[in-house]
Structures are given as structure tokens and as C-alpha cells.
C-alpha positions as CSV (number, residue, x, y, z in Angstrom):
1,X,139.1,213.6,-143.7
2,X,138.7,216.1,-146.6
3,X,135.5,214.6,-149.3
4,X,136.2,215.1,-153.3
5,X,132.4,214.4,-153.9
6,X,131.2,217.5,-155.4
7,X,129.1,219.4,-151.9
8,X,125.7,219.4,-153.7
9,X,124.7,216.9,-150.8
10,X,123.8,217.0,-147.2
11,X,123.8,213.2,-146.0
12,X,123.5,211.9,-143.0
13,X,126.3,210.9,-140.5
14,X,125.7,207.4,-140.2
15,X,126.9,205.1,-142.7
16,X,125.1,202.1,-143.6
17,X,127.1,198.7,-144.7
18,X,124.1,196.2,-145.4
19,X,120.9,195.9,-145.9
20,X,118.5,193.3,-146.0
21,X,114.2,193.3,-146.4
22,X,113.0,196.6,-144.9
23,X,116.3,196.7,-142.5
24,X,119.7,198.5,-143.1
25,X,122.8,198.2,-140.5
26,X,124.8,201.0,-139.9
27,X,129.0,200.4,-138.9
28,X,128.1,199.6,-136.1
29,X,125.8,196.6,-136.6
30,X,122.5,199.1,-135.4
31,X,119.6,198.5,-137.3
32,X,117.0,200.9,-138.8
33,X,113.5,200.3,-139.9
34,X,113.9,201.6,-143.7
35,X,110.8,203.4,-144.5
36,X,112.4,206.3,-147.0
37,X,113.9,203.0,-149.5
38,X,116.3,204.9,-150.9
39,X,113.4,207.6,-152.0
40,X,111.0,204.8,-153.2
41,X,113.4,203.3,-155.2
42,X,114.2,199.7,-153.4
43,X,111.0,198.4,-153.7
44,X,111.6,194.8,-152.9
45,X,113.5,195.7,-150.0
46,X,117.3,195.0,-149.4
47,X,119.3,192.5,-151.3
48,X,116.1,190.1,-152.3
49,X,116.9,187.2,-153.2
50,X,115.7,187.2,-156.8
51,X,117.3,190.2,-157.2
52,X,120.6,189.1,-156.2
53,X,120.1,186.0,-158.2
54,X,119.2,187.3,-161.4
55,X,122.1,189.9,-161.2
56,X,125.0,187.9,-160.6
57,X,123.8,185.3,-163.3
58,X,123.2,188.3,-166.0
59,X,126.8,189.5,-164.3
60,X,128.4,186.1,-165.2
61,X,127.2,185.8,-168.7
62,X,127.1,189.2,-170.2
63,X,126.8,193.3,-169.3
64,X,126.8,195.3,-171.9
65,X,125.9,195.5,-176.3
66,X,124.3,198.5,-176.3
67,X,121.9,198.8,-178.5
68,X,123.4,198.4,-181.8
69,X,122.2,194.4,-181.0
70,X,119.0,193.1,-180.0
71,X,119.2,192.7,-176.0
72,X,116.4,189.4,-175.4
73,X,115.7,190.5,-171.8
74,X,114.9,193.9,-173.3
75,X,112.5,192.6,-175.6
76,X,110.7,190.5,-173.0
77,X,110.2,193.2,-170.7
78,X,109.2,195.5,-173.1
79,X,106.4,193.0,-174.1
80,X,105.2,192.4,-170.5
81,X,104.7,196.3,-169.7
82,X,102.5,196.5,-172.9
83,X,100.6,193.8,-171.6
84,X,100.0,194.9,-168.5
85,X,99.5,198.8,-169.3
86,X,98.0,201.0,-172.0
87,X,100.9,201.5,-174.0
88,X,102.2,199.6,-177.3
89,X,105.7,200.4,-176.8
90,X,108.7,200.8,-174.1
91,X,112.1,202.8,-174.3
92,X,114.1,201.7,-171.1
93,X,116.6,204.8,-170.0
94,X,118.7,204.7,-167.2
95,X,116.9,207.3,-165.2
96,X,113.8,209.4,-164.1
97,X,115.2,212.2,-165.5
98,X,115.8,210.5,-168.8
99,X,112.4,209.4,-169.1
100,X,110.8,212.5,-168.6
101,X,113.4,214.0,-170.9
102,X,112.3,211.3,-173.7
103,X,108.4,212.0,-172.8
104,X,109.0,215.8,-174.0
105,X,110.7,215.1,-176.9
106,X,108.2,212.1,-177.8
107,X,105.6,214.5,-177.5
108,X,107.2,217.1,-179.4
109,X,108.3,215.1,-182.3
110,X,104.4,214.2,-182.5
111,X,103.3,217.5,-183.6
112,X,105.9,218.6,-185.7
113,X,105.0,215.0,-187.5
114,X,101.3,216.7,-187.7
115,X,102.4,219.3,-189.5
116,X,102.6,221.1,-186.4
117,X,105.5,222.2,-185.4
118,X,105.1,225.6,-183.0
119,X,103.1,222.9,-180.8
120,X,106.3,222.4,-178.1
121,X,104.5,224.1,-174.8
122,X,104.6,221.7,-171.7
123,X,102.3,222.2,-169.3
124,X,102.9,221.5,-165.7
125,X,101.3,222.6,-161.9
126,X,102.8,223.8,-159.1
127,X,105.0,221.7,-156.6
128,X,105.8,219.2,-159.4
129,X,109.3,218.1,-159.8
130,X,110.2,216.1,-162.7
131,X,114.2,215.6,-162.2
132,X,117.5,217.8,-162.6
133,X,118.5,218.1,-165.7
134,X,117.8,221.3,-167.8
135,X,114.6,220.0,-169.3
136,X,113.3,218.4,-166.0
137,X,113.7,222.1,-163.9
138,X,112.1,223.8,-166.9
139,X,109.1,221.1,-166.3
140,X,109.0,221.2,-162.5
141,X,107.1,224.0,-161.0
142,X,109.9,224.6,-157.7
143,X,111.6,228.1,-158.4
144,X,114.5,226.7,-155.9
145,X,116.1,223.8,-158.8
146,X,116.0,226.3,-161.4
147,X,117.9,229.5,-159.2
148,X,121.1,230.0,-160.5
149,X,120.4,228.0,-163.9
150,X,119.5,230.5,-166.2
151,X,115.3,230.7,-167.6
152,X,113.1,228.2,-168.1
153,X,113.4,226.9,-171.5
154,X,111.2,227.4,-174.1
155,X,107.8,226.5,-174.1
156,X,107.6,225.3,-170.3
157,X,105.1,226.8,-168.0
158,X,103.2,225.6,-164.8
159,X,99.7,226.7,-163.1
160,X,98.9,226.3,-159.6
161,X,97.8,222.6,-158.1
162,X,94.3,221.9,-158.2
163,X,93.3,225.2,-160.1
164,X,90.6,224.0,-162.6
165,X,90.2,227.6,-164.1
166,X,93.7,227.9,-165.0
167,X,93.7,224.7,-166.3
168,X,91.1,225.6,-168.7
169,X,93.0,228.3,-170.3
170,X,96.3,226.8,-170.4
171,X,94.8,223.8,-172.2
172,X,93.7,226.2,-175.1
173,X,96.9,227.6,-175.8
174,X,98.1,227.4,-179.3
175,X,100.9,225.8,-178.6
176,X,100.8,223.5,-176.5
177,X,102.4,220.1,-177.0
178,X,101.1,217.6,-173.8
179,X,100.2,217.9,-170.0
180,X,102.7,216.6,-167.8
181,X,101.7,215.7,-163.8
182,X,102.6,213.1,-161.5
183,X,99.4,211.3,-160.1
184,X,100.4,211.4,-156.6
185,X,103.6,214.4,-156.3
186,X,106.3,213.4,-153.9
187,X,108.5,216.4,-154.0
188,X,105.7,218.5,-153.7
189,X,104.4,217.1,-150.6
190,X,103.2,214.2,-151.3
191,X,99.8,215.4,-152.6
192,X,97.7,213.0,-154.9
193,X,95.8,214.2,-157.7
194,X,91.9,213.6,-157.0
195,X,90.1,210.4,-159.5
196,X,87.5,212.9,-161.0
197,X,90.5,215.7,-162.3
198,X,92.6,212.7,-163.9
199,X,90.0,212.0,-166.0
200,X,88.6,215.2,-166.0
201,X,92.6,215.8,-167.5
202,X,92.2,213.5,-170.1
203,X,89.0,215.0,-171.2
204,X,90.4,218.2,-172.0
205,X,93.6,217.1,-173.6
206,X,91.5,214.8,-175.9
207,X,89.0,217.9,-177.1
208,X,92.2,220.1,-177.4
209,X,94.5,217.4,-179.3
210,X,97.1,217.6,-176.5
211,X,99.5,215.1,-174.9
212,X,99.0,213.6,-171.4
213,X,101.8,212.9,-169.7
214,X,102.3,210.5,-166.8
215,X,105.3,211.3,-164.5
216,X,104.6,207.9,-162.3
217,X,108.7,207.5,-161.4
218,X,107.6,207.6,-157.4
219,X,104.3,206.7,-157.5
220,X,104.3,203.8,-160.0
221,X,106.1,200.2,-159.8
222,X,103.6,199.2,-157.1
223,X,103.9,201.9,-154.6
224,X,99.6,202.9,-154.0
225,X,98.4,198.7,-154.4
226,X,98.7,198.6,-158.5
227,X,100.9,198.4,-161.2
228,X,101.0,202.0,-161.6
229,X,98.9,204.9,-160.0
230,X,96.2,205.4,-162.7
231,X,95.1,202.1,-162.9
232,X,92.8,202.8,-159.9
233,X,91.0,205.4,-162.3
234,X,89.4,204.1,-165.3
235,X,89.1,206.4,-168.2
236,X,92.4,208.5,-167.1
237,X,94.8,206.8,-169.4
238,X,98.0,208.6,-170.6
239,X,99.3,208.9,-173.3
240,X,103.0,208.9,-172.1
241,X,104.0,207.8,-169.0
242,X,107.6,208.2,-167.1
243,X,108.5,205.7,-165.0
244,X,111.8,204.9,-163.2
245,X,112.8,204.2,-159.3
246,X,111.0,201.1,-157.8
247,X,111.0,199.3,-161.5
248,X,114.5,198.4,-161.0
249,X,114.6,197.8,-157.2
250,X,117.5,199.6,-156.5
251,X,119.3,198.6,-160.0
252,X,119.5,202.0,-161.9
253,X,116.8,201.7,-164.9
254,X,114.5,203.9,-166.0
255,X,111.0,203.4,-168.8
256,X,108.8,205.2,-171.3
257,X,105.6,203.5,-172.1
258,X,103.7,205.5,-174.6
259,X,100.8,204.3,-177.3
260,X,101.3,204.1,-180.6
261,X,99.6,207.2,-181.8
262,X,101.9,209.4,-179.3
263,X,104.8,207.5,-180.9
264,X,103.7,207.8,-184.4
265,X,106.8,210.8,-184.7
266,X,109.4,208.5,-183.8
267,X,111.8,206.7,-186.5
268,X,114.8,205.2,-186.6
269,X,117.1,207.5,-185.0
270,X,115.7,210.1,-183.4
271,X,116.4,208.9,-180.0
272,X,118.4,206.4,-177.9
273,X,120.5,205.7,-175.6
274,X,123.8,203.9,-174.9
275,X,123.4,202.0,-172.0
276,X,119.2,202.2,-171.5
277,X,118.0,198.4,-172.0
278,X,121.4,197.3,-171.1
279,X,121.3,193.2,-169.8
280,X,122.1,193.9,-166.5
281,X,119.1,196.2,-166.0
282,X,117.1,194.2,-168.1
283,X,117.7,191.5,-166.0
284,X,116.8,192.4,-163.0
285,X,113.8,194.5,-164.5
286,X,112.1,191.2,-165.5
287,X,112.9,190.0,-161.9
288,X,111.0,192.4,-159.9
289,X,108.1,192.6,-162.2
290,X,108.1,188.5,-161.4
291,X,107.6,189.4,-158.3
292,X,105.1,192.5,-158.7
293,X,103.0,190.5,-160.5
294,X,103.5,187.6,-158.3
295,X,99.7,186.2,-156.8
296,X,98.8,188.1,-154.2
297,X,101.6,190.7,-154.1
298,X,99.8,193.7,-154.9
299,X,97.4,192.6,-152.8
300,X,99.8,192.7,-149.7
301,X,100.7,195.6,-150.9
302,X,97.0,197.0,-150.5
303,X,96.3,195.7,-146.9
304,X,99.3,196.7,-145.7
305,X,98.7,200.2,-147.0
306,X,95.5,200.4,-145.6
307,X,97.0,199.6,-142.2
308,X,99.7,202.0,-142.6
309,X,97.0,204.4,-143.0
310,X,94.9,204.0,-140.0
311,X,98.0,204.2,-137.9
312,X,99.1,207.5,-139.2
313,X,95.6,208.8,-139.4
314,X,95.6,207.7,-135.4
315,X,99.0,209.7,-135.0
316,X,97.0,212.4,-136.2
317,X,94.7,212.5,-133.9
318,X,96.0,212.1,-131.1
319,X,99.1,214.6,-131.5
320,X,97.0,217.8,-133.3
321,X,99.8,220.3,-132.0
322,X,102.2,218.7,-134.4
323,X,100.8,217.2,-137.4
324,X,98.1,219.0,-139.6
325,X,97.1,216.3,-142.3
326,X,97.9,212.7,-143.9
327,X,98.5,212.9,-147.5
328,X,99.8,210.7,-150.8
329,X,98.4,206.9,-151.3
330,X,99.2,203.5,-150.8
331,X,103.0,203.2,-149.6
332,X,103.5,206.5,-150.2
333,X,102.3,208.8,-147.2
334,X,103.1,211.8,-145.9
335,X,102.3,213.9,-142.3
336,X,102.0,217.3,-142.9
337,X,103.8,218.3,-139.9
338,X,103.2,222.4,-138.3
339,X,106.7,222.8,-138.0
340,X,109.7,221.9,-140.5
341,X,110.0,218.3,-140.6
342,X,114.2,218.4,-141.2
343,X,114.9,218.1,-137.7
344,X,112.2,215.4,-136.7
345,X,113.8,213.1,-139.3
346,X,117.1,213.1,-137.5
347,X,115.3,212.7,-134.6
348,X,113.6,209.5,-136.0
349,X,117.1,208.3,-137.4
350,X,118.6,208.2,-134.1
351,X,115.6,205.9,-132.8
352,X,116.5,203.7,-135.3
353,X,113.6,204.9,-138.1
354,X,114.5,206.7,-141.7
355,X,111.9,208.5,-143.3
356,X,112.2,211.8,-145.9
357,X,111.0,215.0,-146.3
358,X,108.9,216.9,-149.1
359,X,107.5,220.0,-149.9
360,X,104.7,221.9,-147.4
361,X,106.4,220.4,-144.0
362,X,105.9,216.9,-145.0
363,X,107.6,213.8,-143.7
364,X,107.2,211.7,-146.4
365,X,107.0,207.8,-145.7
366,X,108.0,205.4,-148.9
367,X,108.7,201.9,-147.3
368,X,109.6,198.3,-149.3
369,X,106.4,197.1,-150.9
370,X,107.6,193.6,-148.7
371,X,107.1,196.1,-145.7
372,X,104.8,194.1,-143.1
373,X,102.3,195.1,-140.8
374,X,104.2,194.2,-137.9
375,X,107.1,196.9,-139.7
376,X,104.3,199.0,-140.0
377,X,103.2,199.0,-136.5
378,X,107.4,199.2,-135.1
379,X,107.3,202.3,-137.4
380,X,104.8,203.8,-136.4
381,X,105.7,203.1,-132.6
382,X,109.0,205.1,-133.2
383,X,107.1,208.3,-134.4
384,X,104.5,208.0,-131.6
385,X,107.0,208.0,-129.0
386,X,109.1,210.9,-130.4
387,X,106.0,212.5,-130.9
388,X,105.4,212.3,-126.9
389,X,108.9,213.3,-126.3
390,X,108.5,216.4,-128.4
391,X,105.3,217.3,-126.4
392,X,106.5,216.7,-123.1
393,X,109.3,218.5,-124.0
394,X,106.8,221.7,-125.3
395,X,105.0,221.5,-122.1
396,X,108.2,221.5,-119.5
């Protein structure tokens, strides 16, 4: 059967019907440990209940105003992400990619409103990938988005991860308008950023007057045991921060926080967006965060991380041929594998486990946050036997 979807996409054979928790069912009724989540995106699992709830009542009373009207749910969210972050404001979006589209210009907007208005350089490092729109491959530091798409646009450059010289020198360019990083990357391999450079990052940008730039749509919403990423580091607040995925729990939302100094540019209509905010998202928005800030969620979230760890730290060590390193943090891990980690995922899939890939040979492993350790330790069986099949099969 010919398929009109535009071939920008290489899926996967089997097709899923349902889902529920951290299990989806194919056609077939087979089941598969979901530990990808639709690439850290269904947080809460499949089809939560609180989910579902607060959908089809927001879906029985109202969808859409835009944002010519006050939207309530919008309001109330906004207020709970101030009060739980560093920011005084939200902008919902729809998107990732519209977030960190709406960071840039934020940050922009801020210097020309200082009088300074050559200051539009964004500063990014190498393996970053900050979404697919123009503005988003400019950002990103992976030549292969941006092949075939014309230059970078103006101002955008990158340095290498982890270089603190470069860094140095970048940071005193004239122009420069903000830093932009992910905490922990996930495109890039899922490599997190050390505690000592985030705040050694926001050092630098506060003697030099620039920006920083949070791009926590993977690694925020829960996904390493808080809220978002940089809360484990004191001192390393942002200024900005892009978030998007796992806030919606599968519901397609997307968020700016930023403080009020970073937003002193902005005015009545400069920005927006049609359906960002919208009721429905809104709605289920507040519903996950219910349960994210729920007692003892987080702290699930932590233990079962820590287990997660120890098991893949385990598979480490006892299959050396195959898997150099453990990276990323909390629920989101990766194996640096020797070899390209493409085939081994279909492998996995036919065992009944999904997992992704990222950058530097990395499985990458992003399961619900209401991902037990009994999940964990099913998981984690599944690699280690394909593991020993893939050595037997190198010794025979």
C-alpha cells in the first residue's frame, strides 16, 4: 500500500494500537516494555488516568479561544511554574521547537531594549540539537539538520562540548545575545553537563551581561528526580529556559519560563501564538504537574533512577566488548555502545523492549517517570540477554 506521508521518516514496522503505564500493544496484542516514551515525551506513562480525565472533561466543555480571551487553566499554570521555578513569567507554545524559537527572540528583544541592538549572537556547543525549524538548526551544533538548508543564520555559532577555553572567548564577543545549552543533551548522546561548568556558565554570562539559556525540553518535566535538571545545582539559574515534551504527557504543549529582567523587552505584541495556552493543553498541563508534584513522586522518580543506574552500570561491566560507558541522569541514560546502536534497537524491539538512539553510538533509554523497579529490572533483563546472544554469536 503506497504512504502519502511526506518520507522524512524511517518507523518501525510494527504498529502499536494501545497503550497503557509503561506498556504499548502492538496489532497483534504483543506487549513492549516502553522505555524510549515517545522520546521522553509520555511521562506519566500511557493513557493515565488523570490524564484521560482531565482531557475529556476540558474536551466536553470547551477547546479552543485563542488568546484574544483570558484562558483560566492558562493562568493557573502559569502561576504554579513561577512558584516552583526561578522565573516570573510563562509563554506556553505548542512545541520544543517554538520555545526555543521564543527564547531567541526573548533574548534578542532584551538587548535591542538596552540600547543594544548588534547584541543577537547565540552561542551554542557541539552535539546540541535544539529542534527543526530554521532557527533551531542554526542553534544546534549537528552539521547533518542543517545540509541541504542553506547557512546558518545570522549570529549563530557553536564551540566544542566541554571546551572551557573556547568558552572564554566566545563569551567576550561583542555581540553576543545569550548562551544556549541543554543541561543533560539527548541528541548528542546523552551527555550531561558537569555541576561546577553550569555555574561556572552562569558566572561568565553574568560578568559579560549575556543571556543564559536553558534548553530543558528532554531533560526537564521530571526526567533526572526534579522539577527540572538545574535544580540539583544551586547557583546555575537561567535566565530563560525551554521546556516542552514530558510537561504535556503526551498532549502537545510546549513553555518558556524566563525572569523578569530577560523579559523586560517584551510588550504587548511582539510575540504570540494561536493555539499556545489553548484549554485543552492547559488542561492537561495542570494535570500532570498534579501529579509531578504529587508527595513522593519525585522521589520515586529518584530511587528508581538510581536503580536503573546500577543495573546498566552492571551491564557495563560485564559485557566490555560491547558497551564503552553510561551516560545522561536520572531517567535519562544512555550506553555508549562500540558499535552503531541502530541495529541493536531493532534487535531489542523484537524481544519486546523499545529504546532510541543518539549521537556517539548511544542507545538512549527515556522510560515513564511511573516506570518501576520491577520494569526496570524486565528491561534490563531484555538487553542482558541480547547482549549474550550477540557475544555468543561473536565467538561462534
Amino acid at each position: 500500500m503506497s504512504n502519502a506521508v511526506l518520507p522524512v521518516y524511517g518507523p518501525s514496522p510494527v504498529v502499536f494500537e494501545r497503550g497503557e503505564g509503561v506498556r504499548m500493544y502492538d496489532r497483534d496484542g504483543k506487549a513492549y516494555l516502553d522505555f524510549i516514551a515517545g522520546i521522553a515525551v509520555n511521562s506519566l506513562g500511557h493513557c493515565h488516568p488523570a490524564l484521560v480525565n482531565a482531557l475529556t472533561t476540558q474536551a466536553n466543555t470547551l477547546w479552543h479561544t485563542s488568546n484574544m480571551f483570558r484562558v483560566p487553566g492558562q493562568e493557573r499554570l502559569a502561576q504554579r511554574y513561577v512558584d516552583l521555578t526561578f522565573a516570573d513569567y510563562a509563554f506556553f507554545t505548542n512545541s520544543g521547537a517554538e520555545s526555543i524559537e521564543g527564547c531567541i527572540k526573548i533574548a534578542r528583544r532584551y538587548h535591542w531594549s538596552k540600547g543594544q541592538p548588534e547584541r543577537i549572537g547565540i552561542l551554542s556547543f557541539e552535539g546540541s540539537f535544539h529542534g527543526r525549524t530554521l532557527g533551531g538548526i542554526s542553534a544546534g551544533a549537528q552539521e547533518k539538520y542543517r545540509e541541504g538548508f542553506g547557512p546558518r543564520l545570522q549570529g549563530f555559532r557553536s564551540i566544542p562540548f566541554g571546551d572551557h577555553d573556547a568558552l572564554k572567548l566566545a563569551i567576550k564577543e561583542p555581540d553576543l545575545a545569550a548562551v544556549l545549552i541543554e543541561p543533560v543533551q539527548g541528541e548528542g548522546g546523552v551527555r550531561a553537563v558537569p555541576d561546577q561548568c553550569l555555574r561556572g556558565l552562569r558566572e561568565l554570562c553574568d560578568e559579560h551581561g549575556v543571556l543564559l539559556i536553558y534548553d530543558e525540553i528532554q531533560c526537564g518535566a521530571g526526567r533526572t528526580g526534579k522539577l527540572f535538571h538545574h535544580q540539583w545545582v544551586p547557583g546555575a539559574e537561567p535566565d530563560l529556559l525551554a521546556a516542552a515534551k514530558g510537561i504535556g504527557g503526551g498532549f502537545p504543549m510546549g513553555m518558556i519560563l524566563v525572569t523578569e529582567e530577560a523579559a523586560s523587552g517584551m510588550a504587548k505584541g511582539v510575540h504570540g501564538t494561536t493555539f499556545g495556552g489553548g484549554p485543552l493543553a492547559m488542561a492537561v498541563g495542570n494535570a500532570v504537574l498534579d501529579v509531578m508534584t504529587g508527595e513522593g513522586f519525585l522521589e520515586q522518580v529518584r530511587r528508581v533512577a538510581s536503580f536503573m543506574q546500577q543495573g546498566m552500570e552492571s551491564l557495563k561491566g560485564r559485557y566490555p566488548e560491547l558497551v564503552l560507558d553510561v551516560t545522561g541522569s536520572g531517567l535519562l541514560r544512555g550506553l555508549r555502545m562500540r558499535d552503531d546502536p541502530l541495529p541493536l534497537r531493532g534487535q531489542l524491539s523484537d524481544r519486546g523492549l523499545l529504546v532510541g538512539t543518539a549521537g556517539n553510538n548511544t542507545m538512549r533509554l527515556a522510560p515513564p517517570l511511573v516506570v518501576t523497579e520491577d520494569d526496570v529490572r524486565e528491561a534490563l533483563d531484555i538487553i542482558d540477554q541480547q547482549f549474550a546472544s550477540m557475544m555468543t554469536a561473536a565467538g561462534s
